[in-house]
C-alpha positions in Angstrom: -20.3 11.6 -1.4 -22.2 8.6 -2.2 -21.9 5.7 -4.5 -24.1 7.5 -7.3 -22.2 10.9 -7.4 -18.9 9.1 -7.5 -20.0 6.8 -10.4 -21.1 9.8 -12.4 -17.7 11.8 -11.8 -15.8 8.4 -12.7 -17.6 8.7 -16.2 -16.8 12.1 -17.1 -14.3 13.7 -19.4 -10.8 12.7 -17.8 -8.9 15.9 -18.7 -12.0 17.7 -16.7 -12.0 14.2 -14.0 -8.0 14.8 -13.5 -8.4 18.6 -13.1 -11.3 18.4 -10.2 -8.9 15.9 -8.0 -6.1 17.6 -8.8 -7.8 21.2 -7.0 -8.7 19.1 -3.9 -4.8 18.0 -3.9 -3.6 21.4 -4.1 -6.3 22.8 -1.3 -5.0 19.9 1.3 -1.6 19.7 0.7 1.7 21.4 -0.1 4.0 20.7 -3.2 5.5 17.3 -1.7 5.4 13.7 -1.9 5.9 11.2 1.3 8.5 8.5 0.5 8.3 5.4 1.6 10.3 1.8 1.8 10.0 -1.8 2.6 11.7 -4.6 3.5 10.1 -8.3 3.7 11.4 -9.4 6.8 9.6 -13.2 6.4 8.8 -14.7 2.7 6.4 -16.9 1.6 4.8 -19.7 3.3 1.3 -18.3 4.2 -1.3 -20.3 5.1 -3.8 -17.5 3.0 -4.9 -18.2 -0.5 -4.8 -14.4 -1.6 -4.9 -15.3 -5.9 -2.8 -12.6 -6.1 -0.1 -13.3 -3.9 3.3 -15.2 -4.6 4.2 -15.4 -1.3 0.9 -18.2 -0.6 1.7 -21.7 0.3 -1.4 -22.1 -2.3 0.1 -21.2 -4.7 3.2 -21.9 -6.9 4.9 -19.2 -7.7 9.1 -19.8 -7.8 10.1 -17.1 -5.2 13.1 -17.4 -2.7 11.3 -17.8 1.1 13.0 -17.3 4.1 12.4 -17.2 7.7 12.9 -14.5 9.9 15.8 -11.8 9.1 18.0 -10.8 12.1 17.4 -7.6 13.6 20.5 -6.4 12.4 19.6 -7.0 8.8 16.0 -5.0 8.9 18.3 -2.3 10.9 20.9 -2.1 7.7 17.7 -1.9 5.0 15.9 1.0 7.0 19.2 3.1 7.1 20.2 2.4 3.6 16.4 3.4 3.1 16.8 6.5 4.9 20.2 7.7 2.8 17.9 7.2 -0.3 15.0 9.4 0.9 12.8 7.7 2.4 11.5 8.9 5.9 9.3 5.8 6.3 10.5 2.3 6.6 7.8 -0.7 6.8 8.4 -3.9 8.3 6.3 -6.8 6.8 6.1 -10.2 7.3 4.1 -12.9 5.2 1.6 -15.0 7.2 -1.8 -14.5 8.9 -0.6 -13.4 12.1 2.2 -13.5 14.4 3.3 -15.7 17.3 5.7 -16.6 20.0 9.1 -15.8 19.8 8.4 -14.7 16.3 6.3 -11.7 17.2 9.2 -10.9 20.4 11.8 -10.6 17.8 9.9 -8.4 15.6 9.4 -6.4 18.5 12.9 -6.1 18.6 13.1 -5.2 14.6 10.8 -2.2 15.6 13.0 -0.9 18.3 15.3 -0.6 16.0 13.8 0.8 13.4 12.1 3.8 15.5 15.5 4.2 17.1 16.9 5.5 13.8 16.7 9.5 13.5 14.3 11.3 10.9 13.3 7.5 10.3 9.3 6.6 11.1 8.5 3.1 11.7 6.0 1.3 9.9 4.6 -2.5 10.2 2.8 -5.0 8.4 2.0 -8.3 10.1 -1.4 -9.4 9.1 -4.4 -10.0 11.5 -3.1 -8.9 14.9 -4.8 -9.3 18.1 -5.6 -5.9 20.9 -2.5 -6.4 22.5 -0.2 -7.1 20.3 -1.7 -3.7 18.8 -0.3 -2.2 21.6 2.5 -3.5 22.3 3.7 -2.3 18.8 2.9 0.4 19.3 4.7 0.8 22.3 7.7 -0.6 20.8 7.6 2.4 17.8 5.0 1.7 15.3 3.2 4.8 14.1 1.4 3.6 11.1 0.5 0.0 10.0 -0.6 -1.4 6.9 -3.3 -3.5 6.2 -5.1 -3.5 2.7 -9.0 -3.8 2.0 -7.2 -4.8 -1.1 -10.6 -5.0 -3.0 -14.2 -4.7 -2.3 -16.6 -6.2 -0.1 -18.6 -8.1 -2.7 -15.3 -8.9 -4.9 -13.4 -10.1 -2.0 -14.8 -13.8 -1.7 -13.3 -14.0 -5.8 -9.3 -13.5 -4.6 -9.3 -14.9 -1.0 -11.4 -17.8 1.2 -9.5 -18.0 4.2 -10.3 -14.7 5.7 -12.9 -12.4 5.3 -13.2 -8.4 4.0 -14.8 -8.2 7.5 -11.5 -9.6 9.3 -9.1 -6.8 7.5 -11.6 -3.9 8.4 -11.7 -5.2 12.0 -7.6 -5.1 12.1 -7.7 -1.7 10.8 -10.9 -0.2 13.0 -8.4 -1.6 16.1 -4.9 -0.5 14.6 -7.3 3.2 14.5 -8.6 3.0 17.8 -5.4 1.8 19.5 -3.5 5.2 18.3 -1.7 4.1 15.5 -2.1 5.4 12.1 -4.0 3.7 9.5 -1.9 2.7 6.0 -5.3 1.0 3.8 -5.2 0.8 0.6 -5.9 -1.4 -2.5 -4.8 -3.7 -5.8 -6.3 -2.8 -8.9 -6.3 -4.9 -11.8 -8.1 -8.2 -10.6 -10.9 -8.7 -12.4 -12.9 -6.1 -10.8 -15.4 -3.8 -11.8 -15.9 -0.3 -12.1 -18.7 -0.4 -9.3 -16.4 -2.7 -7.2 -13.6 0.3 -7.3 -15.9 2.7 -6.3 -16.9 0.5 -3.1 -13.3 0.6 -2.5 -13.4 4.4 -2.5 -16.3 4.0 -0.2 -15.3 1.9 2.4 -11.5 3.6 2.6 -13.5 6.6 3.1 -15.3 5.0 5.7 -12.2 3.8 7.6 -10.2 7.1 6.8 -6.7 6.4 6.7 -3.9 8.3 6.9 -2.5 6.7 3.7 -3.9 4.9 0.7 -1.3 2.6 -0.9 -2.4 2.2 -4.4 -1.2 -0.9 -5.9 -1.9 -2.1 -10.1 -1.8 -6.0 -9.8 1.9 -7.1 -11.3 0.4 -10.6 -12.8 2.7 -13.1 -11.3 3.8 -16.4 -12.9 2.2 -19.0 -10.5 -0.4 -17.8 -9.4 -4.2 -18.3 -10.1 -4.1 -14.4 -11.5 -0.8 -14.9 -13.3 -2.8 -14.5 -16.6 -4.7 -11.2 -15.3 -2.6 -9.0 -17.0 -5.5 -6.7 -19.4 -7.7 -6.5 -16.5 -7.5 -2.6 -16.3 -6.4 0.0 -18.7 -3.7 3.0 -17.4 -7.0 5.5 -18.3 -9.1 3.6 -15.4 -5.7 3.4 -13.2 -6.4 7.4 -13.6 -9.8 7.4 -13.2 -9.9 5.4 -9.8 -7.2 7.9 -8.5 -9.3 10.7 -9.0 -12.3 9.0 -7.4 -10.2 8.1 -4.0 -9.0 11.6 -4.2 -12.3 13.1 -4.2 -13.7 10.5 -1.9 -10.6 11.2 0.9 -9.8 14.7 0.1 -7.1 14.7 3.2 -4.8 10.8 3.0 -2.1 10.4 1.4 -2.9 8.7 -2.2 0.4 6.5 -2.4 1.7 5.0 -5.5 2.7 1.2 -4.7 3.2 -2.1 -6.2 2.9 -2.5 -9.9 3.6 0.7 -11.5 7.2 0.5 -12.8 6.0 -2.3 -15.1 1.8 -1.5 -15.0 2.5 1.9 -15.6 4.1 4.4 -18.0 6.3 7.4 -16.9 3.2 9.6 -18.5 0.5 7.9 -16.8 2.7 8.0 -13.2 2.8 11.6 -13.9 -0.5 12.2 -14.9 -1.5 10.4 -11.1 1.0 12.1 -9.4 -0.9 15.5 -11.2 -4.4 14.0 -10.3 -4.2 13.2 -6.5 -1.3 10.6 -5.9 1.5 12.3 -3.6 3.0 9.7 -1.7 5.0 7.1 -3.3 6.6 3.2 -2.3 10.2 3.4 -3.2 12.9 0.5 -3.6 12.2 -3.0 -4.5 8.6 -4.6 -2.9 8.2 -7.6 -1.2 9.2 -10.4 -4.0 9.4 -8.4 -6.9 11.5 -5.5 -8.1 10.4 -2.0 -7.9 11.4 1.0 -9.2 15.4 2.9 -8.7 15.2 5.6 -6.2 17.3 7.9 -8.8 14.5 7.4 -11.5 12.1 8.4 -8.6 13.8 11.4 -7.9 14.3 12.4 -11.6 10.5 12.4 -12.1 9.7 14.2 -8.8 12.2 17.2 -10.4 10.5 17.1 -13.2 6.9 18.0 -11.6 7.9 20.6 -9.6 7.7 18.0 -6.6 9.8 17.6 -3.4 10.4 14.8 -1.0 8.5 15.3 2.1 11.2 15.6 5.3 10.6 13.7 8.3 
C-alpha cells in the first residue's frame, strides 16, 4: 500500500471507509479487545521539549513531579491493574534515558511486575541503549513503548532535542533484541492529512505489535495548550481506518485523549473500524477513563476482554 492508494481511501465515503477496515479487523482477529494500564513511575522533569508534553522541564505546565516510586508501590498499581482487567501493566518513566542506580531499581520494578500471574510487563523509558535492551528484557519486559508520535517531516514542529530518526532507532533495537514493539502516535497537533498518512507508513514500516493511538488532550502550559480544534472526531475515524488498512495484523489501541477528545459514539464507531485494544485507568498526568465505563461499552459491542 503506498502513500497514493492510502490518500485516496482516506477521502472516500466514511460509512464505505469504516466498513473496508472494519472486514480486515474481523479477518485478523477474534471478537476481543487487549486491555491495558499504566503507571508513571517518575514525573516531570525532562530535559526534552516535546510541545505536547506536561511532563517537560520546558514547559510550564502545573503538574505534581516526583522521583522514583518504590518498587512496592508500581507492584500495588499492576495488581490493582490486574483485578480491573487489565493483562498488561506498563512501566514509564519521564526523561530521555535512564541511568545508574535509577535504571537498577527499575530493573527491580520489572521483576516484579513479570512476577505477577496472568500479568505481562510492559516498559517505557525513552532512548535506551543495546544493553540496557537486554537486560530488560531479561528482567521481564515483553513489549516496550516508544511513539513515532508524528511524522518525519512534522516532527522538527513538536520536538528539537531529539530526532524522528532517534525514536525509530530505539524501536528497530527494542525489535531486534526480541521484545515486542508498542509504536504508536498523537493526533491532533497541527498536522496534516498527508503527515498522518506518513505515520501509517512508517508504523507499517516498523510493524509493531501494538499501535497506541493517542488524540492530543491540549494541556494548560504547554506551547500546544491552545491546540484544541486541530482535528475533528470524523478525521480521528478516518486515520483509524487508514492504520488499519496499512497494518492489517497490530493491535490498533485506543490511548490518551479520548475520554475528553472523544465521544462514546465516535469510540464506538473506532472500536467498529479497526481499534481493538484499549489504555485503561488514569495516564501519565492526566485522568483517563473508569474501568466500569470501559467495560459497559465493551458489553455493549458485543466485545470481550482479551485473557492473558
Amino acid at each position: 500500500m503506498n502513500k497514493e492508494e492510502l490518500s485516496r481511501l482516506y477521502d472516500m465515503d466514511l460509512s464505505e471507509l469504516i466498513e473496508k477496515s472494519s472486514k480486515i479487523t474481523k479477518e485478523n482477529f477474534n471478537n476481543e479487545v487487549e486491555v491495558c494500564s499504566i503507571i508513571s513511575a517518575r514525573t516531570g522533569k525532562c530535559s526534552e521539549n516535546c510541545k505536547y508534553c506536561s511532563q517537560s522541564s520546558h514547559n510550564h505546565a502545573d503538574i505534581i513531579c516526583h522521583p522514583l516510586l518504590s518498587v512496592d508501590e508500581v507492584y500495588q498499581s499492576a495488581l490493582k491493574a490486574k483485578e480491573n482487567g487489565a493483562t498488561r501493566f506498563c512501566i514509564v518513566t519521564s526523561g530521555r534515558s535512564e541511568q545508574g542506580d535509577d535504571f537498577y531499581k527499575i530493573l527491580e520494578m520489572i521483576r516484579a511486575v513479570a512476577s505477577i500471574p496472568d500479568i505481562h510487563c510492559c516498559a517505557s523509558l525513552g532512548l535506551l541503549s543495546e544493553d540496557q535492551i537486554k537486560k530488560i528484557k531479561e528482567a521481564g519486559v515483553e513489549r516496550f513503548n516508544h511513539n513515532i508520535n508524528t511524522s518525519k517531516n512534522y516532527h522538527s514542529k513538536i520536538c528539537t532535542t531529539h530526532n524522528f530518526e532517534d525514536r525509530i532507532k530505539t524501536v528497530k533495537n527494542i525489535v531486534n533484541n526480541g521484545i515486542e514493539a508498542c509504536t504508536g502516535v498523537i493526533l491532533g497537533m497541527g498536522e496534516s492529512k498527508e503527515d498522518r498518512i506518513d505515520m501509517a507508513l512508517s508504523l507499517a514500516e516498523l510493524n509493531p505489535k501494538t499501535v497506541p493511538i493517542n488524540v492530543l488532550n491540549p494541556i494548560k502550559g504547554t506551547p500546544l495548550e491552545n491546540y484544541g480544534n486541530k482535528i475533528t472526531e470524523e478525521e480521528v475515524l478516518r486515520t483509524i481506518c487508514i492504520f488499519r488498512i496499512a497494518m492489517p495484523k497490530a493491535i490498533l489501541r485506543f490511548a490518551g485523549g479520548r475520554n475528553t477528545r472523544l465521544s462514546k459514539e465516535i469510540q464506538k464507531l473506532g472500536l467498529r473500524a479497526g481499534i481493538n485494544g484499549l489504555l485503561a485507568g488514569d495516564y501519565l498526568t492526566t485522568e483517563g477513563e473508569e474501568i466500569n465505563k470501559d467495560k459497559e461499552m465493551l458489553k455493549e459491542l458485543d466485545l470481550s476482554i482479551v485473557l492473558a
